[in-house]
DSSP file (Angstrom, degrees, kcal/mol; ACC not computed):
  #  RESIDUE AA STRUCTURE BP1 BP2  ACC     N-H-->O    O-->H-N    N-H-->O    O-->H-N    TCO  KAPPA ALPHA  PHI   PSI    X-CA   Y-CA   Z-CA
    1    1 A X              0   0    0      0, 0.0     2,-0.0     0, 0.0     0, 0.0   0.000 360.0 360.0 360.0 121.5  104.3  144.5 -103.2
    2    2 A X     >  -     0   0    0      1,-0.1     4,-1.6     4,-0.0     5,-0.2  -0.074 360.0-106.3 -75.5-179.9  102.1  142.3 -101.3
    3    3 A X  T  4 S+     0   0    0      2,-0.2     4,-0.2     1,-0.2    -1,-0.1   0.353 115.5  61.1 -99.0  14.5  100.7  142.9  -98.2
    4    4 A X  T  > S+     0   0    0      2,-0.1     4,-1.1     3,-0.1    -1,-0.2   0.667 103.8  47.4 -97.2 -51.0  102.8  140.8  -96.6
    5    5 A X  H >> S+     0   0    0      2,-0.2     3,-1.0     1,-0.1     4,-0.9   0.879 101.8  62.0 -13.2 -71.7  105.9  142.6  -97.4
    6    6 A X  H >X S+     0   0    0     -4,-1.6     4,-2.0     1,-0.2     3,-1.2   0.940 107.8  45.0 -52.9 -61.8  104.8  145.7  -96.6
    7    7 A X  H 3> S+     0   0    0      1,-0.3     4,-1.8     2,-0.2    -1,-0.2   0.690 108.1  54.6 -74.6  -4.4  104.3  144.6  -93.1
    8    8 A X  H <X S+     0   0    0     -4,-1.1     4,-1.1    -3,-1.0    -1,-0.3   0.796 106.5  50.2 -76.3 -20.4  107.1  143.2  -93.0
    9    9 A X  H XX S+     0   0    0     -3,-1.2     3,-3.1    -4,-0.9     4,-0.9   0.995 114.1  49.2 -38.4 -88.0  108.7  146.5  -94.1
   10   10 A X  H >X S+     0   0    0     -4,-2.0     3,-4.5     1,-0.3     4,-0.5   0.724 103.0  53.5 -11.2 -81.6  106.9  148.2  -91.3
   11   11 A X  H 3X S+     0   0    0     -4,-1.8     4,-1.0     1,-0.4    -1,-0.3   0.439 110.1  51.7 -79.0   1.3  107.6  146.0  -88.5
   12   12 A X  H <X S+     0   0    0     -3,-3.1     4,-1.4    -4,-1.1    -1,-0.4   0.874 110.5  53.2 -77.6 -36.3  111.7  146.4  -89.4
   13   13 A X  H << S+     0   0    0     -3,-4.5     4,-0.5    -4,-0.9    -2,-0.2   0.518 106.7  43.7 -35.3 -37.4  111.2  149.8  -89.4
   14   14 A X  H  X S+     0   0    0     -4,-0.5     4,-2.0    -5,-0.3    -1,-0.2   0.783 109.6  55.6-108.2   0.4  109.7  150.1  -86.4
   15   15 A X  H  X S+     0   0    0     -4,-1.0     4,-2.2    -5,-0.2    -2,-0.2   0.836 105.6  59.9 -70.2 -28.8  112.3  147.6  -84.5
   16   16 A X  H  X S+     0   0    0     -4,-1.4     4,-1.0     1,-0.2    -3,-0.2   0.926 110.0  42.0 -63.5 -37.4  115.1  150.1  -86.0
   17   17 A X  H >4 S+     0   0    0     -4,-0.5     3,-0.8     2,-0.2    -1,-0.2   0.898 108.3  53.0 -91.8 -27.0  113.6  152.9  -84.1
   18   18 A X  H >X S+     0   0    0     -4,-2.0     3,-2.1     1,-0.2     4,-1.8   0.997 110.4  56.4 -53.3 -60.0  112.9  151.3  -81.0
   19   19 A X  H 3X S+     0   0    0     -4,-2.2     4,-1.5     1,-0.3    -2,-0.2   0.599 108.2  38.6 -11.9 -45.4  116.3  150.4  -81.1
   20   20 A X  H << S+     0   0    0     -4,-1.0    -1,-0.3    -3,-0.8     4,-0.2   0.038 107.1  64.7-120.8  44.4  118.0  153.7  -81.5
   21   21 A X  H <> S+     0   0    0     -3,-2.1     4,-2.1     3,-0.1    -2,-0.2   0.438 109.9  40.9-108.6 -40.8  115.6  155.2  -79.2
   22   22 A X  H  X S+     0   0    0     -4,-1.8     4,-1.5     2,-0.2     5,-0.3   0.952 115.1  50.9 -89.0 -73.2  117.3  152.7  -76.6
   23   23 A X  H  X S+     0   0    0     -4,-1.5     4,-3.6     1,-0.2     5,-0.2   0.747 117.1  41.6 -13.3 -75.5  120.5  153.4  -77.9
   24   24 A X  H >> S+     0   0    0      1,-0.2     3,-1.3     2,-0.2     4,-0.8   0.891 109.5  51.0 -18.7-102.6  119.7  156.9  -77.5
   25   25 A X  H >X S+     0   0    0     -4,-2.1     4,-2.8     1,-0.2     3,-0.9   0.686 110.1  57.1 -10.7 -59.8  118.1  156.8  -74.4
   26   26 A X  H 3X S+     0   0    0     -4,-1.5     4,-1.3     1,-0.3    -1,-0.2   0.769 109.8  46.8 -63.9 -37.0  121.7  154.6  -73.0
   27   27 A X  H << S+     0   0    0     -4,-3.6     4,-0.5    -3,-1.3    -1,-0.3   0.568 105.9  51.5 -52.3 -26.0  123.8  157.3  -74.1
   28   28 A X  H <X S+     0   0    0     -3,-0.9     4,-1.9    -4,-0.8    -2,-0.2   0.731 118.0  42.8 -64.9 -38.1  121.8  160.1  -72.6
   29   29 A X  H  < S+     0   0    0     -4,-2.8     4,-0.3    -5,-0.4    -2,-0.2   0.954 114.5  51.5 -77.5 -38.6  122.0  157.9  -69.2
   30   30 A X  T >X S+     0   0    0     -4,-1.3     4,-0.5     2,-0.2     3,-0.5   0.887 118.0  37.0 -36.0 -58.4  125.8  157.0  -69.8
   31   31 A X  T 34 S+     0   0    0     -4,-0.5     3,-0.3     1,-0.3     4,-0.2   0.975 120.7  48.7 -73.4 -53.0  126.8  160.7  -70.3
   32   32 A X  T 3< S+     0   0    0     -4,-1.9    -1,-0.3     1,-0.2    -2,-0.2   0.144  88.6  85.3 -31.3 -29.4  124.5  161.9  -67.8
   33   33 A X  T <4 S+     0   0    0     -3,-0.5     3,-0.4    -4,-0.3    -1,-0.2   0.841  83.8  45.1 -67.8 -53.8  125.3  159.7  -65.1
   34   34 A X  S  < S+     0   0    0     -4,-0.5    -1,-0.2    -3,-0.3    -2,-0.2   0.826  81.8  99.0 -73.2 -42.6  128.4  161.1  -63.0
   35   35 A X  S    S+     0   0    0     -4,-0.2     2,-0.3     1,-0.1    -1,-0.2   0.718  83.7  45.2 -56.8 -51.8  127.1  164.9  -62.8
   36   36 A X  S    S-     0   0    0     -3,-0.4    -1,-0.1     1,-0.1     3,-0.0  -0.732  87.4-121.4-120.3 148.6  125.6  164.5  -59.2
   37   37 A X        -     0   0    0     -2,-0.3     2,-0.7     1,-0.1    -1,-0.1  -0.202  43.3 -98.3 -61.7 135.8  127.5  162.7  -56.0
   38   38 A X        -     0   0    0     -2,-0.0     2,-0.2    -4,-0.0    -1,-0.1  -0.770  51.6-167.9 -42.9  82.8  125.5  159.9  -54.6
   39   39 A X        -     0   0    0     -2,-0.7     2,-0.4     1,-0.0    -3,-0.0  -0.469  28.1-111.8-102.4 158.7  123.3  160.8  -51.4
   40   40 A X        -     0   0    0     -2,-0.2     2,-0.5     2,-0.0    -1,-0.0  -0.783  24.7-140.8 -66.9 125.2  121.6  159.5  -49.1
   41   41 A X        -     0   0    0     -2,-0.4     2,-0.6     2,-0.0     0, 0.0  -0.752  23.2-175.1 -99.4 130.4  117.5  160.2  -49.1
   42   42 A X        +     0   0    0     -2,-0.5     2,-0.3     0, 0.0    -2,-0.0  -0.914   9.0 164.6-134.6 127.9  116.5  160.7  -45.5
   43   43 A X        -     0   0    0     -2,-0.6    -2,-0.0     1,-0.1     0, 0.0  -0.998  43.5-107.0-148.8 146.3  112.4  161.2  -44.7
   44   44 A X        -     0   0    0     -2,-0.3     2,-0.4     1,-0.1    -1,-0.1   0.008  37.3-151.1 -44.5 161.9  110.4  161.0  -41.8
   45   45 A X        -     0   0    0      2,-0.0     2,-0.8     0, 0.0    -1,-0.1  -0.793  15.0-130.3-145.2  99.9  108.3  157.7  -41.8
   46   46 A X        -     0   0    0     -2,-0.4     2,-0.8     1,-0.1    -2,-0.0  -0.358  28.5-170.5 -54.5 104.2  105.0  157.5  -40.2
   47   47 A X        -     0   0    0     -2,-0.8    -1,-0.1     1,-0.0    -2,-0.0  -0.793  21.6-129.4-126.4  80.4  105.4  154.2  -37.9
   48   48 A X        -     0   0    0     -2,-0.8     2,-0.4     1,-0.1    -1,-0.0  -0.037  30.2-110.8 -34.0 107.0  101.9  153.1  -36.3
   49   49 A X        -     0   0    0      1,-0.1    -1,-0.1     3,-0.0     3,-0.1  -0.368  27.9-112.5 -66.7 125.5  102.3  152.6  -32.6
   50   50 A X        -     0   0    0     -2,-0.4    -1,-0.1     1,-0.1     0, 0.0  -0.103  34.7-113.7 -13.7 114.5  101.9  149.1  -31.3
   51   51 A X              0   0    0      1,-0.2    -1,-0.1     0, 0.0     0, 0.0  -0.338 360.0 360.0 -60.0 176.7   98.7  148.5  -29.1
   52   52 A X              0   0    0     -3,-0.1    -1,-0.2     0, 0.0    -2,-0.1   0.437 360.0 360.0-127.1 360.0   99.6  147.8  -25.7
């Protein structure tokens, strides 16, 4: 096995797992999605007065 192989080896290996890491990940977010109602976020906002 050369050492060009081998890295090619590797670097399929590690596209498969990024892969079902996102896969993963998109299913967690999928399933996950719906549990809480949509809100509104409401915070004070410090607003620098104008000189006059």
């Amino acid at each position: 096995m050369t050492i060009e192989m081998r890295g090619r080896g590797l670097l399929w290996v590690f596209a498969f797992a990024v892969s079902l890491a996102a896969v993963a990940l998109g299913t967690f977010a999928w399933v996950d999605g719906g549990r809480r109602p949509v809100r509104d976020i409401v915070m004070p906002v410090a607003v620098p007065e104008l000189p006059k």
